[in-house]
N, C-alpha and C positions, 0 to 999 in steps of 0.2 A: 236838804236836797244835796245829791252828790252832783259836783264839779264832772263833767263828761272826760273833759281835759287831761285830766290827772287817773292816772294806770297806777294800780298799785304794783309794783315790782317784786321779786323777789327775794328784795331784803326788807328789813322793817319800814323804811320808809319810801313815800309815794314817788312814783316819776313822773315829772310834767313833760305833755306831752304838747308840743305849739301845734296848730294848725296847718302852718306850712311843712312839717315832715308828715302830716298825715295826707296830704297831696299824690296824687299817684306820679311817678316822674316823667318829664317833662322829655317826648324828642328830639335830638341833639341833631344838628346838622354835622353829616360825614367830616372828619377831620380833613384837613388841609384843603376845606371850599371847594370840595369836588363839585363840579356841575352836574344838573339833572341830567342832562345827556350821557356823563360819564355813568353816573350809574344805574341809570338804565340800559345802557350798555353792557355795562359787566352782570348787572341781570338774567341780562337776554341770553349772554353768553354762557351764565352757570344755566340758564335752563335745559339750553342745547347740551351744555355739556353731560348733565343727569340723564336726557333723553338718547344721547351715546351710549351711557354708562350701561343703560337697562335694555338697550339693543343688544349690543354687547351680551350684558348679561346673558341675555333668552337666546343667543344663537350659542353661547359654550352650553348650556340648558340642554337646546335641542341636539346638540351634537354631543353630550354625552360626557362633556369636560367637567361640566361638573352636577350633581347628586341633590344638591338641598332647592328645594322647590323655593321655598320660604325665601333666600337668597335672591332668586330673581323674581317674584313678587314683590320683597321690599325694595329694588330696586325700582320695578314698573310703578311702584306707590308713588314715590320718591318724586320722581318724573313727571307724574300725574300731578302731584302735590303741586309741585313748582309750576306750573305750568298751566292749572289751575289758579293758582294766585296771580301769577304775571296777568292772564287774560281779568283778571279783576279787576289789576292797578291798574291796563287799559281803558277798560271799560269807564273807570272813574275817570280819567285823563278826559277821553272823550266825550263824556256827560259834561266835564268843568267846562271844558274848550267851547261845545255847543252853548252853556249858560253864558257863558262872557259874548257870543255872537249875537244871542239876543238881545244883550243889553242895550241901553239907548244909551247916545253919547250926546 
């Protein structure tokens, strides 16, 4: 029976491999103990910032500034993207916040 553990590498001999580097990695909390406020905040703010960026965009668009279609579409993605996600981490937020109001104390 072969060992799952053990990868054979590409020199003659096998490489063990532990269990713990085969773990997907682990989420780190933002360096220097940012609060959730803080970045949720700067969140918020890159999102507004994106939904600028691709107004922007689509008015030099319509006004002839600039030619590549592609250009202000991937910016409206962009925009979309983000902002799509933020409403998701919300939505999670609000679903936790409701579960813990249920609970009994």
């Amino acid at each position: 029976m072969v060992d799952p553990l053990k990868v054979p590498g590409l020199g003659a001999r096998p490489v063990e491999v532990s269990p713990l580097q085969m773990r997907p990695p682990q989420p780190r909390a933002p360096e220097g103990g940012a609060s959730f406020k803080a970045v949720l905040a700067e969140a918020v703010t890159e999102v507004q910032r994106l939904q600028n960026e691709a107004d922007k965009t689509i008015k030099q668009l319509v006004a002839g500034e600039i030619t590549d279609v592609a250009e202000a579409m991937l910016a409206v993605e962009r925009a979309d993207v983000a902002f799509q996600t933020m409403m998701t981490v919300r939505n999670k937020v609000v679903a936790a916040y409701e579960e813990i109001m249920r609970m009994q104390v």
